[in-house]
VMD Tcl script that draws the C-alpha trace (Angstrom):
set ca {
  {29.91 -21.93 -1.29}
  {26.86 -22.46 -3.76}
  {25.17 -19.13 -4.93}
  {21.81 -18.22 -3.26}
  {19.16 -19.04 -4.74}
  {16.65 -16.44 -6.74}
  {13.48 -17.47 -4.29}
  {16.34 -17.14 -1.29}
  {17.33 -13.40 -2.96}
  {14.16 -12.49 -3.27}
  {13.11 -12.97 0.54}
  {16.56 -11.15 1.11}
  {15.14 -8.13 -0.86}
  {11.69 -8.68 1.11}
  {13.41 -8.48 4.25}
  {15.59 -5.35 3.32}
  {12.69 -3.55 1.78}
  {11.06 -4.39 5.55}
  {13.45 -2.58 7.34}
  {14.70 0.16 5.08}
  {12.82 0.38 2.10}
  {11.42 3.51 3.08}
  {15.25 4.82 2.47}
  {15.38 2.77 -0.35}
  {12.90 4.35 -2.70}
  {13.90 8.38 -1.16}
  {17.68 7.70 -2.46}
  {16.35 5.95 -5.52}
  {18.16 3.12 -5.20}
  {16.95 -0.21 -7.29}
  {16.92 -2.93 -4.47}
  {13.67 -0.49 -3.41}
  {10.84 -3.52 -4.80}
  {8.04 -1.62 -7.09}
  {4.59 -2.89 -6.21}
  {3.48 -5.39 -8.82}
  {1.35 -8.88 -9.29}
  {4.08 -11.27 -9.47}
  {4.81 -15.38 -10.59}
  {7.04 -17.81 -9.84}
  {9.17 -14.52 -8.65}
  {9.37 -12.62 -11.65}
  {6.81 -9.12 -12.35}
  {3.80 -9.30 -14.28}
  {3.63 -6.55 -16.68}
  {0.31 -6.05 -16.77}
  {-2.43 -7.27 -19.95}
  {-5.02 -9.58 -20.91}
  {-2.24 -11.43 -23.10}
  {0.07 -11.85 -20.59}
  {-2.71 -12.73 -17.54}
  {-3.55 -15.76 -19.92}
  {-0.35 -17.22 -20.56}
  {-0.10 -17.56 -16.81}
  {-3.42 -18.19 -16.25}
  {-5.53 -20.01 -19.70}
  {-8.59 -20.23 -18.46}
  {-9.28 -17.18 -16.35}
  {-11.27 -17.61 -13.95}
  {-14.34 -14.37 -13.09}
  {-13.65 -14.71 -9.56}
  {-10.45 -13.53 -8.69}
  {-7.96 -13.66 -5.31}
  {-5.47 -11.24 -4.66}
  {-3.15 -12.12 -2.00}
  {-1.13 -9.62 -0.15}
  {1.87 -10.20 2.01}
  {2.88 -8.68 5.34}
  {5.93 -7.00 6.52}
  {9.25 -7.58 5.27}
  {7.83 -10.81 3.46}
  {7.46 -11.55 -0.41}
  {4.36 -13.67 -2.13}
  {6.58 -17.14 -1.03}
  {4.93 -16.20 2.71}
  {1.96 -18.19 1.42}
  {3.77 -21.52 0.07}
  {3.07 -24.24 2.32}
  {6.29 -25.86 4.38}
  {5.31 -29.55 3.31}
  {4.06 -28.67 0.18}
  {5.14 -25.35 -1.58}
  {3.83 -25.91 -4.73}
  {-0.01 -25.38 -2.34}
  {-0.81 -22.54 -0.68}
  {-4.12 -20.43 -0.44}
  {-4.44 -18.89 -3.76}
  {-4.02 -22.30 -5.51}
  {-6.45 -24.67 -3.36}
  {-8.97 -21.90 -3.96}
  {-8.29 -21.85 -7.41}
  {-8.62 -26.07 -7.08}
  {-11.58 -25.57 -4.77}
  {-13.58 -22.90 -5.56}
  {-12.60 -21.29 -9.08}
  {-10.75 -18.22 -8.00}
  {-7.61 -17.24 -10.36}
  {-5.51 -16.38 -7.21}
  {-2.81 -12.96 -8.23}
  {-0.09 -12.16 -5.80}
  {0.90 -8.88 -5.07}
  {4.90 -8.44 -3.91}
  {5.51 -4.67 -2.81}
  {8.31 -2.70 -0.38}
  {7.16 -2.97 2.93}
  {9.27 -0.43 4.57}
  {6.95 2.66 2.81}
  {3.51 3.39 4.99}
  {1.10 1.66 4.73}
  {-0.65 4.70 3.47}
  {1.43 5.43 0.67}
  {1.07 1.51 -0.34}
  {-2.78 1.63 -0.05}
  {-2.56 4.43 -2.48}
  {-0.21 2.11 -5.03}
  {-2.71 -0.83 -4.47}
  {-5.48 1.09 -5.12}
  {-4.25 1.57 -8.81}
  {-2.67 -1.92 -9.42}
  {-6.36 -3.21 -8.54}
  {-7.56 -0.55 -10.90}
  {-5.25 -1.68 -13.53}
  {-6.22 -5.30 -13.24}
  {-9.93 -4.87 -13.67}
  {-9.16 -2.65 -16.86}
  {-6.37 -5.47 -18.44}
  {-7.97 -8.93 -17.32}
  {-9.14 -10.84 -20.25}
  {-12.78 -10.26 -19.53}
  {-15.02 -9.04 -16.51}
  {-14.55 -10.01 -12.85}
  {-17.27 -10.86 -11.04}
  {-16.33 -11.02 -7.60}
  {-12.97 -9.64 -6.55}
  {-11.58 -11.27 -3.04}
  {-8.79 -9.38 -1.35}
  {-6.81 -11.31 1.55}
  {-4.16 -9.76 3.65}
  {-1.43 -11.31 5.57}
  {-0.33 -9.37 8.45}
  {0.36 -5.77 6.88}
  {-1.08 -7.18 3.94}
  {-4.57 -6.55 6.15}
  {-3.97 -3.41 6.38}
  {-2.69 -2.31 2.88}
  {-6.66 -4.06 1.67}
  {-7.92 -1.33 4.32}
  {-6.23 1.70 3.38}
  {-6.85 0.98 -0.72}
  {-10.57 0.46 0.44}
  {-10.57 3.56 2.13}
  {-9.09 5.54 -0.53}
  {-11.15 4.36 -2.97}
  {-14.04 5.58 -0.78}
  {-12.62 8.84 -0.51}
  {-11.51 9.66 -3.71}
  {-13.54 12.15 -6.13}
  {-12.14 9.65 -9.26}
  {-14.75 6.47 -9.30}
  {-12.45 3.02 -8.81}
  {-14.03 -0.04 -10.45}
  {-12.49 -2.48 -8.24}
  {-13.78 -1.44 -5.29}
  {-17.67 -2.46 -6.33}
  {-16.41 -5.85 -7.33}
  {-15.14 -7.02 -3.63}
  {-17.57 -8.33 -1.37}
  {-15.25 -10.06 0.90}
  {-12.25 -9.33 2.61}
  {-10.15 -11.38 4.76}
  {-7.30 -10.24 7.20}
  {-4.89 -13.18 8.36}
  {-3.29 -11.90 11.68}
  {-3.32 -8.39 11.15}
  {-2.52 -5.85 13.42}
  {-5.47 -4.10 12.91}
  {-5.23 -2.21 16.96}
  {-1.67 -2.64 15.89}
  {1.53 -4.99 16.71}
  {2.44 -5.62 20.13}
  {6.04 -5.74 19.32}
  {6.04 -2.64 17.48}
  {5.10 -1.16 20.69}
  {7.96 -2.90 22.67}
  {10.78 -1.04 19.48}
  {8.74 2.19 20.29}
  {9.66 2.04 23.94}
  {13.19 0.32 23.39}
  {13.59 3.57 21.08}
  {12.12 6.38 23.53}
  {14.45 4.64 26.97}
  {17.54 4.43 25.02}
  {17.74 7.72 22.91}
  {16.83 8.99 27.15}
  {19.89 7.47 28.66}
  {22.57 10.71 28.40}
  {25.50 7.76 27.35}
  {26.91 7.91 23.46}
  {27.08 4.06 23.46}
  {23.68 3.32 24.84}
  {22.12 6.62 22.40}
  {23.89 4.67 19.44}
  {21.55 1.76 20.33}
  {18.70 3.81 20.06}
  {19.57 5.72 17.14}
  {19.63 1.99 15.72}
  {16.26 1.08 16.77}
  {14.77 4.44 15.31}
  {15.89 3.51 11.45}
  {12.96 1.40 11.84}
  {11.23 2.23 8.25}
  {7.97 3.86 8.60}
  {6.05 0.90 7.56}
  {7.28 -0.83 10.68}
  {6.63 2.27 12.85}
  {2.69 2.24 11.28}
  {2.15 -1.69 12.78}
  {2.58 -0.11 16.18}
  {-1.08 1.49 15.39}
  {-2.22 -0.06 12.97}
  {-2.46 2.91 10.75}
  {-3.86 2.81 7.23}
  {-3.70 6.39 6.79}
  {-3.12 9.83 8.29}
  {-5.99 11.44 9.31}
  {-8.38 10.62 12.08}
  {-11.94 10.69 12.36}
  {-13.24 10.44 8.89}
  {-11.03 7.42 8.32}
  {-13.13 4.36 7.24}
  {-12.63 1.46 8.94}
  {-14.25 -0.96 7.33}
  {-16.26 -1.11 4.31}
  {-20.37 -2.29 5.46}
  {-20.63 -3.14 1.24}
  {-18.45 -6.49 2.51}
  {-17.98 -9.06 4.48}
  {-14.91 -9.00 6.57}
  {-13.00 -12.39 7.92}
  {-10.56 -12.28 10.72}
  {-8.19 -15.06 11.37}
  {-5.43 -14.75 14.91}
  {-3.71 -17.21 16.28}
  {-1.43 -17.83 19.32}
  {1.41 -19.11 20.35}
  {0.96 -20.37 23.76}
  {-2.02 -22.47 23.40}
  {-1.72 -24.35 26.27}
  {-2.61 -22.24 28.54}
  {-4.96 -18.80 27.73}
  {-4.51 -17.10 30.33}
  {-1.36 -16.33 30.24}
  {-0.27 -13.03 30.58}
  {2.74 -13.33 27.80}
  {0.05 -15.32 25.54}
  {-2.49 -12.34 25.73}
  {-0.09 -9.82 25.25}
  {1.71 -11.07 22.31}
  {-1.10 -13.52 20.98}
  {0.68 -15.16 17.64}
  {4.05 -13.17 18.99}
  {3.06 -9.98 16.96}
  {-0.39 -10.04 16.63}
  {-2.71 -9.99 19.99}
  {-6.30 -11.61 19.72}
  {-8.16 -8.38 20.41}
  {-5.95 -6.88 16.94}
  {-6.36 -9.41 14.71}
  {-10.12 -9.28 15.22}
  {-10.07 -5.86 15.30}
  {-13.08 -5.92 18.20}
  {-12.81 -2.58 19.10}
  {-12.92 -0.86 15.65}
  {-15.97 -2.86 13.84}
  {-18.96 -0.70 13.78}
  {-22.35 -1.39 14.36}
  {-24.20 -2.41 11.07}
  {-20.62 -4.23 9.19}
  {-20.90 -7.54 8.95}
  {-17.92 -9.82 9.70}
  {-16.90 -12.99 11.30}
  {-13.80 -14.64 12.94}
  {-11.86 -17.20 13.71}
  {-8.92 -18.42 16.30}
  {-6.30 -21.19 15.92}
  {-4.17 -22.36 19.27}
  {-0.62 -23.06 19.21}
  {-0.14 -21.15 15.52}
  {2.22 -18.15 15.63}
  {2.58 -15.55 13.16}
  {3.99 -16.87 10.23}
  {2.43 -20.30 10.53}
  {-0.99 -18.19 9.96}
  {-0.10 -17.80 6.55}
  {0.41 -21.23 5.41}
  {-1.36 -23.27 7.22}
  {-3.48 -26.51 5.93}
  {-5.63 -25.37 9.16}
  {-6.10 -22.05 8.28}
  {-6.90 -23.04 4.74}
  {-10.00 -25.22 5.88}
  {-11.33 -22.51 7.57}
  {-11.06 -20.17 4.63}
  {-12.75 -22.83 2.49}
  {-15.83 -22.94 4.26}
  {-15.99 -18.77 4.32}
  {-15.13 -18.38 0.56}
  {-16.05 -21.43 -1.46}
}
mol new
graphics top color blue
foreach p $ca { graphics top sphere $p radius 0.5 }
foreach p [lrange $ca 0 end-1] q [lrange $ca 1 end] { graphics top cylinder $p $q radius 0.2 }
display resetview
């Protein structure tokens, strides 16, 4: 049997981090992934040397891409193509230097908006000369990680640089009302753990080690807190991309409920969370489910005509 491969280990770790990363980084262990901008799998330690041996010619635009739950930066890579995906066509396109971000998606998403917050703030002060527009787009959690650093940065007393350079933000099927099937492991949880039989609480007692970035899809939740959370910044322009999996027919009551089968419509546009005054725009693609969202040639054509 041939070794795995290091891209094939890598998703591994993504997946584990997923599911128990939260565990992961509490016991100290070192599968737990440390948030970083990565390429071709390996970290970037951060400077203005370094950012120019992988990218010569920086650009003063600059993409950050952000993957979703239990995923790594390959999320993006096209099937047909995967030397393409988003960050390079817009890089071809529109002259963006695209930067991925891999982190451990099992901590909250709060705790991750605060790590993301600094990694932007520790890009602006080591790229090899100013940025003058910085775009941040969010795959599924991803979405909501770009939230809770925005918010943060509009809380904090300390002044973040970053945060006056983006003018655009895009969410790619993120749960922003939160994950339909996030609420279906919430309820699997609560009726099992209920039944008063070992074998059946055993079942349940499996469901609950969902980590605690899973458990924050079911809401959507960028951060604790409540009414003075921001929602979304009305300095930028926000893009929402959904899709759906059952495209044939819209009515359905299985395609409205699970829309891309995680993400519902209504979520990934986030309709009942954009206030008045915020200006923001999106978009819908039939017969696309979750994953295909991020690396599609469909998707990408859209995104052209918003960013370039």
């Amino acid at each position: 049997m041939n070794p795995p491969t290091k891209s094939a280990f890598d998703d591994g770790m993504g997946i584990l981090n997923g599911i128990i990363g939260d565990y992961l980084q509490q016991k100290g262990n070192p599968l737990a992934t440390e948030m970083g901008f990565y390429h071709q799998g390996q970290p970037i330690v951060l400077s203005a040397e370094n950012l120019k041996k992988i990218h010569p010619t920086p650009r003063r635009k600059v993409c950050v891409l952000v993957h979703g739950l239990t995923n790594t930066e390959s999320i993006w890579r096209f099937k047909e193509t995967p030397h393409l995906d988003y960050g390079k066509l817009l890089e071809q396109d529109a002259e963006f230097t695209p930067l991925y971000v891999r982190y451990n998606s099992g901590l909250a998403v709060e705790t991750n908006g605060q790590l993301l917050t600094r990694l932007l703030e520790s890009l602006i002060q080591t790229y090899p000369h100013g940025i003058d527009e910085l775009i941040l787009m969010g795959f599924s959690m991803g979405g909501l990680l770009i939230r809770s650093a925005n918010h943060m940065a509009s809380k904090s007393p300390e002044k973040f640089s970053w945060a006056e350079k983006v003018k655009r933000s895009v969410y790619i099927g993120t749960p922003h009302q939160g994950a339909a099937l996030e609420h279906l492991g919430y309820w699997a949880t609560r009726a099992t753990k209920a039944v008063p039989k070992e074998y059946v609480q055993v079942i349940g007692d499996l469901l609950a080690t969902r980590s605690q970035g899973i458990q924050d899809m079911r809401h959507g939740k960028i951060a604790e807190g409540g009414e003075d959370i921001l929602h979304f910044s009305p300095q930028q322009t926000h893009y929402f991309i959904s899709g759906e999996m059952i495209g044939s027919n819209k009515n359905h009551w299985l395609s409205k409920f699970l829309g891309d089968g995680l993400v519902n419509r209504d979520s990934a546009h986030a309709r009942q969370l954009i206030p008045d005054g915020v200006s923001g725009e999106s978009c819908h693609f039939e017969g696309l489910g979750h994953l295909a969202l991020a690396r599609s040639p469909k998707v990408y054509t859209q995104l052209k005509e918003w960013l370039a």
